[in-house]
C-alpha positions as CSV (number, residue, x, y, z in Angstrom):
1,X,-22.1,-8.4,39.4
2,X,-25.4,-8.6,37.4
3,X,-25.1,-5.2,36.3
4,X,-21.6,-5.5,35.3
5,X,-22.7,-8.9,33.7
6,X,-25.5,-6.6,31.7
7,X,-23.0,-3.8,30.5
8,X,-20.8,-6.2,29.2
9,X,-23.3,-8.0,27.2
10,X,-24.6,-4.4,25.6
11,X,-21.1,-3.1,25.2
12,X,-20.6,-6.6,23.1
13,X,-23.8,-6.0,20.9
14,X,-22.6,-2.4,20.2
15,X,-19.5,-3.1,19.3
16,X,-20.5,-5.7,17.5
17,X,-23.3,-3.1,15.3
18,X,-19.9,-1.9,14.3
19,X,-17.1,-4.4,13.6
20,X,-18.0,-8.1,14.2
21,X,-18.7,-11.0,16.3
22,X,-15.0,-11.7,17.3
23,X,-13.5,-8.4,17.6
24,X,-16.6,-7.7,19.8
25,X,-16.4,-10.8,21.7
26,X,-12.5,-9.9,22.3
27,X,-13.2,-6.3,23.0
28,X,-15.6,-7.0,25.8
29,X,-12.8,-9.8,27.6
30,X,-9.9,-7.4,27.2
31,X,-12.5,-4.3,28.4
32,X,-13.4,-6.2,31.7
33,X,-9.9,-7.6,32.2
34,X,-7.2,-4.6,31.2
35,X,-9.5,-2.1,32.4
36,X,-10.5,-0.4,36.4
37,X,-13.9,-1.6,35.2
38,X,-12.5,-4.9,37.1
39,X,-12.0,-2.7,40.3
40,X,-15.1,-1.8,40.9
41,X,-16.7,-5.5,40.3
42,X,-14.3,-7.0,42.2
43,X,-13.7,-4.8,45.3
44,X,-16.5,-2.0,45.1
45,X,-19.2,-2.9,43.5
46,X,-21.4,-0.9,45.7
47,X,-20.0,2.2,43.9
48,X,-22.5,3.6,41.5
49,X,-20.0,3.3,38.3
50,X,-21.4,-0.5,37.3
51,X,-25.1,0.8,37.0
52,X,-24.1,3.4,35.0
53,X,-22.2,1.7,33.1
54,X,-25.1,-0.4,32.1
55,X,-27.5,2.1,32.2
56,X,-25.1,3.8,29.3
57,X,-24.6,1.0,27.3
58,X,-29.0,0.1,27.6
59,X,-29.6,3.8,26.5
60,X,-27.1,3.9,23.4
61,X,-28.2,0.7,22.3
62,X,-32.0,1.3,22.6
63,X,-30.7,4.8,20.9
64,X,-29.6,3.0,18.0
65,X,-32.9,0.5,18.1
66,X,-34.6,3.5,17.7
67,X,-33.2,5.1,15.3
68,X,-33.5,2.2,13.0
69,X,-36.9,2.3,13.6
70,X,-38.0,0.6,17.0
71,X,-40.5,-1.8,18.7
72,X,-42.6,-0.1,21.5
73,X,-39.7,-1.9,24.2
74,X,-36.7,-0.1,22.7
75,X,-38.2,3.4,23.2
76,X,-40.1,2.5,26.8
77,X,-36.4,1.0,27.6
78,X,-34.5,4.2,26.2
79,X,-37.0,6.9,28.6
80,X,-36.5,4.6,31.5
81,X,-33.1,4.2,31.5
82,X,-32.2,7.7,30.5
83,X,-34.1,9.0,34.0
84,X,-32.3,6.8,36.0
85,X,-28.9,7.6,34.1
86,X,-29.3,11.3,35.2
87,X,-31.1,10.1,38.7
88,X,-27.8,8.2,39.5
89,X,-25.5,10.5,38.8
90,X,-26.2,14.0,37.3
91,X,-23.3,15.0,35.9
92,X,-23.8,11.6,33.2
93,X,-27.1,13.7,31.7
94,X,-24.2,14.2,28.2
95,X,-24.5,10.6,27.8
96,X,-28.1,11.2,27.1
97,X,-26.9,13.1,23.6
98,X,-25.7,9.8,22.1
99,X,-28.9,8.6,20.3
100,X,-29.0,12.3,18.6
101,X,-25.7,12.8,17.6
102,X,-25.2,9.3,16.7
103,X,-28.1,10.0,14.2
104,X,-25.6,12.3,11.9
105,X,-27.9,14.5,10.6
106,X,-30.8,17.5,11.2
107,X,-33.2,14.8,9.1
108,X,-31.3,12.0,11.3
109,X,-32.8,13.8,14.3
110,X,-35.9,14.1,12.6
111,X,-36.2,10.6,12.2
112,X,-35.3,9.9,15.6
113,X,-38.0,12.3,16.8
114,X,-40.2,10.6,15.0
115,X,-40.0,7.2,15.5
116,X,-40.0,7.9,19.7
117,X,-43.0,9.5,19.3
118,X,-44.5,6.9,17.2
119,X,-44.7,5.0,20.0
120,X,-46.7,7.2,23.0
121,X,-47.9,4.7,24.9
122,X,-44.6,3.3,25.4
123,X,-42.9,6.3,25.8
124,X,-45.5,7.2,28.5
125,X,-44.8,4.5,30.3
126,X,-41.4,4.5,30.3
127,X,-41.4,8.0,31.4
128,X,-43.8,6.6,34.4
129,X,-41.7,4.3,35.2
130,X,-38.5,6.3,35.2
131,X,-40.1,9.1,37.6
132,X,-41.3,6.7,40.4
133,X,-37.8,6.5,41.6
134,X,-37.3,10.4,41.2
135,X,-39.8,10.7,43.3
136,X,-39.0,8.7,45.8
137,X,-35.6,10.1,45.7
138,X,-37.5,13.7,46.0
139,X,-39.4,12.3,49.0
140,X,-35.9,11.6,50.5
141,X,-34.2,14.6,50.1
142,X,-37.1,16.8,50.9
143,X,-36.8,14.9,54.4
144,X,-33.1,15.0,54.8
145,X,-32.7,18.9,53.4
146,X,-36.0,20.5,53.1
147,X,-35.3,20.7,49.2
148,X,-37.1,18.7,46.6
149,X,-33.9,18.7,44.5
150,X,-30.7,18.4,46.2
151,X,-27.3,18.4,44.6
152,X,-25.5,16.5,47.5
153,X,-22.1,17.4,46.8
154,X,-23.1,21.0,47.0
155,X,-24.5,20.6,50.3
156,X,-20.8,20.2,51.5
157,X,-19.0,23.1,49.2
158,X,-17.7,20.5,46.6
159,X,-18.1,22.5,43.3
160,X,-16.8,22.5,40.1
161,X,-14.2,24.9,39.1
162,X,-14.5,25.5,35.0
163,X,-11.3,28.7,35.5
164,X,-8.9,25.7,37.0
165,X,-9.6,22.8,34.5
166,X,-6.9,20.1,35.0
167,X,-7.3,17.3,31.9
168,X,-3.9,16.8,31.7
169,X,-3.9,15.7,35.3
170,X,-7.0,13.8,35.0
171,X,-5.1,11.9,31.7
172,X,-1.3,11.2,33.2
173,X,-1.2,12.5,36.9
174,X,0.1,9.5,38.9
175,X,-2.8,10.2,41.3
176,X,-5.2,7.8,39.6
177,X,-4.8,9.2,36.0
178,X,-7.3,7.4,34.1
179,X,-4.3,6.8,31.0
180,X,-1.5,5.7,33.8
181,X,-3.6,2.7,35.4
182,X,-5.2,1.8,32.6
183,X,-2.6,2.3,29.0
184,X,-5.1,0.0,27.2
185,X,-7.2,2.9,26.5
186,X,-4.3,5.0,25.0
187,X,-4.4,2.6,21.8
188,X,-8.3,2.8,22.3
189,X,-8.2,6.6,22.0
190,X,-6.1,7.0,19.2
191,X,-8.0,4.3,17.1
192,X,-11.2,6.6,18.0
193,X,-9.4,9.9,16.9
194,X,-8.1,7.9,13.6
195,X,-11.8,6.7,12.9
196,X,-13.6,10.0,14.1
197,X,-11.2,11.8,11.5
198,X,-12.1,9.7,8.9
199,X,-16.1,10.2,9.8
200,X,-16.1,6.7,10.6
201,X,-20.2,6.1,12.8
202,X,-20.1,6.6,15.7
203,X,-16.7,7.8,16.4
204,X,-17.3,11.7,16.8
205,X,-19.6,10.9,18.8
206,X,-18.3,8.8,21.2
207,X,-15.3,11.1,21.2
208,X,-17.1,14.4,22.0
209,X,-18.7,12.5,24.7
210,X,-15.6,11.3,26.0
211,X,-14.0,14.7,25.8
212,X,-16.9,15.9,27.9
213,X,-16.5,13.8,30.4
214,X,-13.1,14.6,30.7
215,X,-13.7,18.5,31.0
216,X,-16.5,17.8,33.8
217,X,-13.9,16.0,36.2
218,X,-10.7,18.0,35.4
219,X,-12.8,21.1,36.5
220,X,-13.9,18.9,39.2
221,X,-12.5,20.4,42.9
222,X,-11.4,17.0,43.3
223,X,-9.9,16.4,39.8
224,X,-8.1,12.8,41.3
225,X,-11.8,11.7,43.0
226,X,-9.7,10.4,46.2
227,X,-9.6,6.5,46.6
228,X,-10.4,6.2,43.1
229,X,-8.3,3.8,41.1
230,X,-7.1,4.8,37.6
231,X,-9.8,7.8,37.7
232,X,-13.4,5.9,38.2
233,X,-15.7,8.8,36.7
234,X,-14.8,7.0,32.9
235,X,-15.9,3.5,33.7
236,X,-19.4,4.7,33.2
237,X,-18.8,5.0,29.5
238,X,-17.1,2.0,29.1
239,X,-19.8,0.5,26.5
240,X,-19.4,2.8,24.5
241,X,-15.4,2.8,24.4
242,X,-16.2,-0.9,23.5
243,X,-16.9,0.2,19.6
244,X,-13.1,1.9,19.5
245,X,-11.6,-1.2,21.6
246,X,-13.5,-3.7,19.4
247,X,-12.1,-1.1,15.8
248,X,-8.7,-2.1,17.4
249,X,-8.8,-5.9,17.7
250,X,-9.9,-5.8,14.2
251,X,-6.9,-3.8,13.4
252,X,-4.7,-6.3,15.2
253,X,-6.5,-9.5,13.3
254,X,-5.1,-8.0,10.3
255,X,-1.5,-8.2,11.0
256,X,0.7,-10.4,9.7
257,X,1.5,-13.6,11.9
258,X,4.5,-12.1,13.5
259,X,2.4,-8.8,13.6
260,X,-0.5,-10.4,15.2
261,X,2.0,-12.2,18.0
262,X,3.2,-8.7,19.2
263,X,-0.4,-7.3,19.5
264,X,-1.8,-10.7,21.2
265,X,1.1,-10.6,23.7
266,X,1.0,-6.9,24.4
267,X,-2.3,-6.8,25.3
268,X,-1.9,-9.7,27.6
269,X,1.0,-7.5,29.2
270,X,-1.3,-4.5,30.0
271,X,-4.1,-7.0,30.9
272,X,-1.4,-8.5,33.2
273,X,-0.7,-4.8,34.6
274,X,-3.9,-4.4,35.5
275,X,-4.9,-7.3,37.1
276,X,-1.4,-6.7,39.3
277,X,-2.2,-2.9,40.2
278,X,-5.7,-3.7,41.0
279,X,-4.4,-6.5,43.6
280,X,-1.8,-4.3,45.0
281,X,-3.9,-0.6,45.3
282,X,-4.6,1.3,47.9
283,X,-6.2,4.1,48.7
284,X,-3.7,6.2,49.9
285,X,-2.3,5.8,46.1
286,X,-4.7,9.1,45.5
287,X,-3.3,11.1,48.4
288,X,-0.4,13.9,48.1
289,X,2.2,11.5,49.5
290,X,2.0,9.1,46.5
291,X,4.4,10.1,43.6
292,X,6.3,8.5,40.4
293,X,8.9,7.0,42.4
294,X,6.6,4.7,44.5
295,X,4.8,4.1,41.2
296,X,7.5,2.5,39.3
297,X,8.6,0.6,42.1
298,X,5.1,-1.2,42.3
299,X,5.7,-1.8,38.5
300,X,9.1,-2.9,38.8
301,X,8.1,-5.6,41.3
302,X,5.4,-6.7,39.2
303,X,8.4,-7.2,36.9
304,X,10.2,-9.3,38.8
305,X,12.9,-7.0,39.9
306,X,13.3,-6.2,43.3
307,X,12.4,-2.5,44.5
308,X,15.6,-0.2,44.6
């Protein structure tokens, strides 16, 4: 829980960097609440998603720190956690291009170049303190496999498959597709595409990396990652998603009254959802025997109509 408790206090300071207090505020409640990100606090916490997730949101904001020109913490905090980002779970090392294509610019890079390195003893250290746990990992897997660097997944044929991409799947498959469990971040996604078309910072970013992610798990053997609920491999980039959620509440504050009613009560309705699925999932809801039909009647029961 601390570490979810973490990533929802940096996902609040960067969406507030970009929108306000509030929408911020709102974006971080409706994140935890509407999204799987409750799943894995609630039931598996052990799963490695929540450190990601904080690990992501403490390297984009340190990113950001730095690029505004940093204290010696920002930058030892940025080497640190980006080590343990990729440590944790290999396949996150694209989150690790957030600071550098959030900077906008060849002299944007420049600048973030030379503001890390204005800083070497706290860079140093940071990149000490990020390896000691590689190492010991090393250690680990040199005793377990003989290798110093062991990509476990490999060890047991589980590959990725680039010629059989499924993001469609991944998306709206009603085998834990990431859109069906959780809707709230089709509004979120759209509101990113709107604001990355109008070169609004940081949205290209965070879309490119989101688009990433999606092509690493649809070409993924395992596109539906069994027992997962509503597709687990996003929660890790769930602080940055915050900036587009928080874009949206702003959107919504700006309605008129009636306007405002509609968007206050519909996003109570897929927090609502949510909650509801998360109660009632299990894990056979990722196997082959799990289709539309038992789907809707789980939704029409949390209706309040009886299953057909």
């Amino acid at each position: 829980g601390i570490y979810a408790g973490i990533g929802c206090v940096l996902a609040f300071k960067l969406a507030r960097r970009f929108s306000g207090t509030m929408p911020a505020l709102l974006a971080v409640v409706v994140l935890f609440a509407g999204t799987n990100l409750f799943r894995y606090l609630v039931y598996e916490p052990t799963m490695s998603h929540l450190f990601s997730f904080m690990l992501i949101g403490l390297y984009a904001w340190c990113g950001l720190r730095v690029l505004d020109g940093p204290r010696p913490v920002h930058v030892f905090v940025l080497v640190a956690s980006g080590l343990l980002i990729v440590l944790i779970r290999q396949t996150n090392v694209f989150s690790l291009l957030f600071p550098l294509l959030a900077a906008g610019s060849r002299e944007g890079v420049r600048l973030f170049f030379r503001n890390l390195l204005a800083h070497p003893r706290a860079w140093v250290a940071g990149l000490v303190l990020g390896l000691v746990p590689w190492v010991l990992q090393m250690i680990y897997w040199h005793a377990m496999t003989g290798d110093a660097i062991t990509f476990t997944y490999g060890l047991k044929d589980e590959r990725f498959e680039f010629d059989k991409m499924v993001p469609g799947l991944v998306l709206f498959s009603v085998r834990n597709g990431w859109l069906v469990y959780t809707p709230l971040m089709v509004a979120v996604l759209v509101m990113l595409g709107r604001r990355a078309w109008q070169g609004v910072r940081p949205a290209r970013t965070i879309l490119l990396l989101t688009m990433i992610c999606l092509v690493l798990y649809s070409a993924w053997w395992c596109w539906w990652l069994g027992g997962s609920y509503g597709h687990r491999g996003f929660v890790d980039l769930y602080a940055l998603l915050a900036i587009p959620l928080a874009w949206c509440m702003v959107w919504g504050q700006r309605r008129s009254v009636a306007g405002r009613t509609v968007f206050a009560l519909a996003v109570l309705l897929l927090v609502h959802l949510n909650l509801e699925l998360v109660q009632r999932y299990d894990w056979w809801w990722s196997g082959p025997d799990w289709h539309w039909r038992l789907f809707f009647e789980q939704i029409g029961e949390i209706a309040g109509r009886p299953a057909a």
